[in-house]
C-alpha angles and dihedrals in degrees: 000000000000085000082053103048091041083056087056115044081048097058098052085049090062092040094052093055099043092053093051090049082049102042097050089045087051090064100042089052095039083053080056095061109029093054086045094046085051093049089042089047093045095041102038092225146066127218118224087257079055105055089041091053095046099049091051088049093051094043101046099042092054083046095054080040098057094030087054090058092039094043097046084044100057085044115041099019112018094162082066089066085059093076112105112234085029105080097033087062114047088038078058103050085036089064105040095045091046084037091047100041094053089045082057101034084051084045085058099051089047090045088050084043102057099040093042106040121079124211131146090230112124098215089062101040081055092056094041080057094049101033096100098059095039084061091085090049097047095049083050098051082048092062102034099054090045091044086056086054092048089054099048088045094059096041084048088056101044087042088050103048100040097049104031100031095066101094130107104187129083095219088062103048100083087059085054093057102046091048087048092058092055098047079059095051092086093050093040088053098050094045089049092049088046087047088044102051091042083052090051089046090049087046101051106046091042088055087038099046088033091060101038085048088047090055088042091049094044094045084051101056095059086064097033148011091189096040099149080211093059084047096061096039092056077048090050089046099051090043087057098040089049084054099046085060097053092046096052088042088058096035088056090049086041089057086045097058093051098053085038099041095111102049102065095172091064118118090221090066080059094055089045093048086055100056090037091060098041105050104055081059097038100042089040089052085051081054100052084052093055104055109070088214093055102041092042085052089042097058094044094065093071086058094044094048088050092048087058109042086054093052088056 
Protein backbone atom coordinates (compact mmCIF):
# COMPACT_ATOMS: atom_id res chain seq x y z
CA UNK A 1 0.00 0.00 0.00
CA UNK A 2 1.06 3.73 -0.74
CA UNK A 3 1.08 4.20 3.88
CA UNK A 4 3.50 0.97 3.62
CA UNK A 5 5.90 1.95 0.97
CA UNK A 6 6.09 5.66 2.44
CA UNK A 7 7.13 3.76 5.85
CA UNK A 8 9.52 2.44 4.15
CA UNK A 9 11.17 4.58 2.10
CA UNK A 10 11.18 6.71 5.32
CA UNK A 11 12.87 4.30 7.40
CA UNK A 12 15.67 3.68 5.30
CA UNK A 13 15.97 7.16 5.13
CA UNK A 14 16.53 7.30 8.69
CA UNK A 15 18.50 4.50 8.61
CA UNK A 16 20.72 5.87 5.88
CA UNK A 17 21.48 8.94 7.80
CA UNK A 18 21.98 7.52 10.90
CA UNK A 19 24.42 5.13 9.56
CA UNK A 20 26.45 7.90 7.85
CA UNK A 21 26.43 10.09 11.37
CA UNK A 22 27.62 6.44 12.99
CA UNK A 23 29.62 5.44 10.93
CA UNK A 24 31.73 8.63 10.71
CA UNK A 25 31.66 8.87 14.86
CA UNK A 26 32.91 4.95 14.91
CA UNK A 27 36.30 6.02 13.19
CA UNK A 28 36.96 8.94 14.97
CA UNK A 29 36.52 7.01 18.25
CA UNK A 30 38.36 3.60 16.90
CA UNK A 31 41.68 6.48 15.88
CA UNK A 32 41.24 7.26 20.10
CA UNK A 33 42.04 3.90 21.15
CA UNK A 34 44.05 2.55 18.97
CA UNK A 35 46.77 5.69 19.24
CA UNK A 36 46.28 5.42 22.99
CA UNK A 37 46.59 1.44 23.00
CA UNK A 38 50.10 2.06 20.84
CA UNK A 39 51.38 4.63 23.26
CA UNK A 40 50.11 2.33 26.22
CA UNK A 41 51.77 -0.64 24.52
CA UNK A 42 55.14 1.40 23.74
CA UNK A 43 55.23 3.23 27.21
CA UNK A 44 54.17 0.86 29.23
CA UNK A 45 52.06 3.02 30.83
CA UNK A 46 48.83 5.32 30.52
CA UNK A 47 48.24 9.14 32.31
CA UNK A 48 44.82 9.85 34.01
CA UNK A 49 43.87 12.04 30.70
CA UNK A 50 44.80 8.67 29.08
CA UNK A 51 42.64 6.20 30.77
CA UNK A 52 39.69 8.74 30.55
CA UNK A 53 40.18 9.13 26.81
CA UNK A 54 40.45 5.55 26.17
CA UNK A 55 37.52 4.41 28.02
CA UNK A 56 35.28 7.01 26.21
CA UNK A 57 36.68 5.86 23.11
CA UNK A 58 35.96 2.32 23.90
CA UNK A 59 32.46 3.07 25.23
CA UNK A 60 31.22 5.30 22.66
CA UNK A 61 32.37 3.64 19.92
CA UNK A 62 30.49 0.06 21.15
CA UNK A 63 27.44 2.47 21.77
CA UNK A 64 27.45 3.97 18.16
CA UNK A 65 28.20 0.05 17.32
CA UNK A 66 25.10 -1.48 18.99
CA UNK A 67 22.71 1.90 18.28
CA UNK A 68 23.64 1.58 14.67
CA UNK A 69 22.10 -2.34 14.59
CA UNK A 70 19.26 -1.39 16.70
CA UNK A 71 18.73 1.38 15.11
CA UNK A 72 19.00 -0.23 11.15
CA UNK A 73 16.65 -3.30 12.75
CA UNK A 74 14.05 -1.55 13.87
CA UNK A 75 14.26 0.30 10.48
CA UNK A 76 14.87 -1.65 7.88
CA UNK A 77 13.79 -5.24 9.52
CA UNK A 78 11.66 -4.79 12.57
CA UNK A 79 10.33 -8.45 12.53
CA UNK A 80 13.97 -9.23 13.24
CA UNK A 81 13.60 -7.34 16.95
CA UNK A 82 10.66 -10.14 17.66
CA UNK A 83 12.81 -12.48 18.21
CA UNK A 84 13.08 -13.28 21.91
CA UNK A 85 16.88 -13.07 23.22
CA UNK A 86 17.35 -10.22 20.22
CA UNK A 87 15.97 -7.16 21.59
CA UNK A 88 16.88 -7.78 25.11
CA UNK A 89 20.40 -7.76 24.02
CA UNK A 90 21.21 -5.18 21.98
CA UNK A 91 18.49 -2.53 24.48
CA UNK A 92 20.85 -3.77 26.99
CA UNK A 93 24.24 -3.10 25.36
CA UNK A 94 22.61 0.04 24.01
CA UNK A 95 22.17 1.43 27.89
CA UNK A 96 25.00 0.56 29.47
CA UNK A 97 27.32 1.69 26.63
CA UNK A 98 25.17 5.44 26.22
CA UNK A 99 24.89 5.25 30.03
CA UNK A 100 28.66 4.35 30.32
CA UNK A 101 30.09 6.65 27.77
CA UNK A 102 28.29 10.01 29.35
CA UNK A 103 29.33 8.87 32.82
CA UNK A 104 32.87 8.92 31.22
CA UNK A 105 32.60 11.56 29.05
CA UNK A 106 31.01 13.83 32.84
CA UNK A 107 34.39 11.97 34.85
CA UNK A 108 36.64 13.86 32.11
CA UNK A 109 35.10 17.61 32.54
CA UNK A 110 35.44 17.23 36.38
CA UNK A 111 39.07 15.71 35.90
CA UNK A 112 39.91 18.92 33.51
CA UNK A 113 38.12 20.88 36.21
CA UNK A 114 40.00 20.03 39.14
CA UNK A 115 43.56 20.09 37.62
CA UNK A 116 42.91 22.97 35.76
CA UNK A 117 41.09 25.01 37.78
CA UNK A 118 42.83 27.19 40.67
CA UNK A 119 41.13 28.10 43.95
CA UNK A 120 42.70 28.53 47.84
CA UNK A 121 39.87 26.17 49.25
CA UNK A 122 41.25 23.22 51.09
CA UNK A 123 38.82 20.92 50.17
CA UNK A 124 39.80 21.39 46.56
CA UNK A 125 43.72 21.60 46.88
CA UNK A 126 43.16 18.30 48.61
CA UNK A 127 41.35 16.86 45.54
CA UNK A 128 43.88 18.47 42.94
CA UNK A 129 46.46 16.32 45.22
CA UNK A 130 44.31 13.04 45.06
CA UNK A 131 42.77 13.35 41.48
CA UNK A 132 44.97 11.25 39.97
CA UNK A 133 44.22 7.94 42.21
CA UNK A 134 40.50 8.48 42.38
CA UNK A 135 40.67 8.16 38.56
CA UNK A 136 40.45 4.07 38.79
CA UNK A 137 37.65 4.36 41.03
CA UNK A 138 35.80 6.81 39.09
CA UNK A 139 36.14 4.85 35.73
CA UNK A 140 34.93 2.00 37.78
CA UNK A 141 32.10 3.57 39.22
CA UNK A 142 31.47 4.62 35.48
CA UNK A 143 31.14 1.07 34.42
CA UNK A 144 29.49 -0.54 37.47
CA UNK A 145 26.13 2.03 37.81
CA UNK A 146 25.56 1.78 33.91
CA UNK A 147 26.12 -1.71 33.98
CA UNK A 148 23.18 -1.87 36.67
CA UNK A 149 21.02 0.07 34.00
CA UNK A 150 22.07 -2.36 31.23
CA UNK A 151 20.96 -5.03 33.23
CA UNK A 152 17.37 -3.58 34.28
CA UNK A 153 16.91 -2.68 30.91
CA UNK A 154 17.25 -5.83 29.78
CA UNK A 155 15.12 -7.58 32.73
CA UNK A 156 12.30 -4.54 31.86
CA UNK A 157 12.26 -5.84 28.07
CA UNK A 158 12.13 -9.68 28.60
CA UNK A 159 9.44 -8.94 31.57
CA UNK A 160 7.44 -6.65 29.02
CA UNK A 161 7.23 -8.53 26.32
CA UNK A 162 6.61 -11.69 27.81
CA UNK A 163 3.80 -10.57 30.13
CA UNK A 164 1.99 -7.57 28.13
CA UNK A 165 2.66 -8.89 24.07
CA UNK A 166 0.49 -11.93 24.35
CA UNK A 167 -3.12 -10.48 22.90
CA UNK A 168 -4.67 -11.06 20.02
CA UNK A 169 -7.59 -8.67 20.08
CA UNK A 170 -7.68 -5.07 19.14
CA UNK A 171 -9.94 -4.12 21.84
CA UNK A 172 -7.39 -5.19 24.19
CA UNK A 173 -4.24 -3.51 22.83
CA UNK A 174 -4.59 -0.50 24.17
CA UNK A 175 -4.55 -2.28 27.59
CA UNK A 176 -1.13 -3.87 26.32
CA UNK A 177 0.37 -0.74 25.78
CA UNK A 178 -0.52 1.12 28.96
CA UNK A 179 0.65 -2.02 31.22
CA UNK A 180 3.88 -2.06 29.09
CA UNK A 181 4.74 1.74 30.07
CA UNK A 182 4.63 1.04 33.47
CA UNK A 183 6.65 -1.99 33.45
CA UNK A 184 9.46 0.87 31.80
CA UNK A 185 8.96 3.79 34.92
CA UNK A 186 11.46 2.18 36.98
CA UNK A 187 13.88 2.06 34.33
CA UNK A 188 12.97 5.48 33.10
CA UNK A 189 13.51 6.74 36.54
CA UNK A 190 16.91 5.22 37.17
CA UNK A 191 18.45 6.33 33.44
CA UNK A 192 17.08 10.11 34.10
CA UNK A 193 18.57 10.23 37.45
CA UNK A 194 21.77 8.80 35.90
CA UNK A 195 21.30 11.78 32.82
CA UNK A 196 20.59 14.00 35.27
CA UNK A 197 23.59 13.49 37.77
CA UNK A 198 26.39 13.25 34.51
CA UNK A 199 24.52 16.97 33.27
CA UNK A 200 25.14 18.53 37.14
CA UNK A 201 28.82 17.14 37.01
CA UNK A 202 29.30 18.80 33.46
CA UNK A 203 27.61 22.15 35.08
CA UNK A 204 29.16 22.45 37.40
CA UNK A 205 32.88 22.00 36.28
CA UNK A 206 32.22 24.10 33.13
CA UNK A 207 30.85 27.19 35.64
CA UNK A 208 33.86 26.14 38.24
CA UNK A 209 37.04 25.81 35.48
CA UNK A 210 35.17 28.97 33.21
CA UNK A 211 35.44 31.21 35.98
CA UNK A 212 38.81 30.24 37.39
CA UNK A 213 40.08 30.49 33.64
CA UNK A 214 38.09 34.16 33.39
CA UNK A 215 40.20 35.56 36.75
CA UNK A 216 43.27 33.94 35.31
CA UNK A 217 42.70 35.38 32.28
CA UNK A 218 41.87 38.74 33.73
CA UNK A 219 45.19 38.74 36.49
CA UNK A 220 47.21 37.92 33.49
CA UNK A 221 46.41 40.54 31.37
CA UNK A 222 47.67 43.28 33.75
CA UNK A 223 51.39 41.57 33.23
CA UNK A 224 50.91 40.54 29.86
CA UNK A 225 48.65 40.72 26.53
CA UNK A 226 51.03 37.52 24.68
CA UNK A 227 51.36 35.55 27.64
CA UNK A 228 51.55 31.70 25.83
CA UNK A 229 49.74 30.75 29.42
CA UNK A 230 46.96 32.94 28.85
CA UNK A 231 46.90 31.28 25.17
CA UNK A 232 46.33 28.25 26.17
CA UNK A 233 43.70 29.24 29.14
CA UNK A 234 41.34 31.22 26.55
CA UNK A 235 42.02 27.77 24.64
CA UNK A 236 41.15 26.06 27.36
CA UNK A 237 37.62 28.66 27.76
CA UNK A 238 36.42 28.42 24.63
CA UNK A 239 37.16 24.10 24.64
CA UNK A 240 34.88 23.90 27.80
CA UNK A 241 32.31 26.30 26.72
CA UNK A 242 32.13 24.42 23.29
CA UNK A 243 31.49 21.27 25.55
CA UNK A 244 29.11 22.64 27.69
CA UNK A 245 27.06 23.22 24.47
CA UNK A 246 27.19 20.07 23.31
CA UNK A 247 26.34 18.61 26.74
CA UNK A 248 23.13 20.78 27.33
CA UNK A 249 22.09 20.10 23.35
CA UNK A 250 22.19 16.15 24.15
CA UNK A 251 20.88 16.40 27.65
CA UNK A 252 18.08 18.09 26.37
CA UNK A 253 17.58 15.09 23.42
CA UNK A 254 18.39 12.61 26.18
CA UNK A 255 15.24 14.13 28.39
CA UNK A 256 13.26 13.96 25.15
CA UNK A 257 13.72 9.95 24.49
CA UNK A 258 12.73 9.14 27.52
CA UNK A 259 9.16 11.25 27.50
CA UNK A 260 8.87 10.08 23.72
CA UNK A 261 10.01 6.71 24.10
CA UNK A 262 6.89 5.25 23.44
CA UNK A 263 5.87 6.99 20.41
CA UNK A 264 8.52 5.81 17.85
CA UNK A 265 6.67 7.52 14.61
CA UNK A 266 7.20 11.16 16.14
CA UNK A 267 9.09 13.32 14.42
CA UNK A 268 10.77 14.53 17.84
CA UNK A 269 12.56 10.68 18.33
CA UNK A 270 14.19 11.79 14.66
CA UNK A 271 15.48 14.73 15.82
CA UNK A 272 16.81 12.84 19.02
CA UNK A 273 18.36 10.02 16.93
CA UNK A 274 20.12 12.69 15.13
CA UNK A 275 21.87 14.35 18.03
CA UNK A 276 22.40 11.21 19.53
CA UNK A 277 24.36 10.07 16.61
CA UNK A 278 26.22 13.18 16.01
CA UNK A 279 27.65 14.10 19.27
CA UNK A 280 29.76 10.80 20.41
CA UNK A 281 31.68 11.60 16.90
CA UNK A 282 31.64 15.39 17.19
CA UNK A 283 32.47 15.79 20.67
CA UNK A 284 35.01 12.94 20.33
CA UNK A 285 36.69 14.91 17.00
CA UNK A 286 36.86 18.54 19.72
CA UNK A 287 38.52 16.32 21.72
CA UNK A 288 41.38 14.95 19.03
CA UNK A 289 42.07 18.49 18.56
CA UNK A 290 42.63 19.05 22.07
CA UNK A 291 45.15 16.69 22.94
CA UNK A 292 48.50 17.74 21.32
CA UNK A 293 49.36 13.77 20.91
CA UNK A 294 46.13 13.05 18.96
CA UNK A 295 45.92 15.87 16.81
CA UNK A 296 49.73 15.70 16.05
CA UNK A 297 48.97 11.71 15.09
CA UNK A 298 45.61 12.91 13.18
CA UNK A 299 47.38 15.36 10.65
CA UNK A 300 50.20 12.95 9.85
CA UNK A 301 47.81 10.23 8.16
CA UNK A 302 47.16 12.49 4.99
CA UNK A 303 50.69 12.43 4.53
CA UNK A 304 50.98 8.72 5.19
CA UNK A 305 48.12 7.80 2.81
CA UNK A 306 49.78 9.96 0.21
CA UNK A 307 53.29 8.32 0.88
CA UNK A 308 51.90 5.42 0.15
CA UNK A 309 49.79 5.83 -2.62
CA UNK A 310 52.84 7.32 -4.34
CA UNK A 311 55.11 4.27 -3.49
CA UNK A 312 52.57 2.03 -5.24
Amino acid sequence: SPQQSNGTSSGATTAAIISLEAFAGVWINAFIVCVLCIGWVRKKTLNSNEKILLLLGFSRFCYLCSSWIYGFLSNIYPYCLLVHPILQILEGAYSFFNCSSLCVSACLCVFYCIKIANFRNTFFISLKVKIDRMVPWLLFGSVVFPLIVGILASNTIDKALCKNLNFTCQQRLWKATIRLEKHFFPLFFVTGVLYTTSFMAVLFSAVFLLFSLWRHKRNMQTNSMNSPSMEAHIRAMKSVLSFFIMYSINFMSLIMELIYAMDHQNIVIFVVNLIQHAFPGVHSLILIFSNPKLEKTLLRIPSWVKYKVCMR
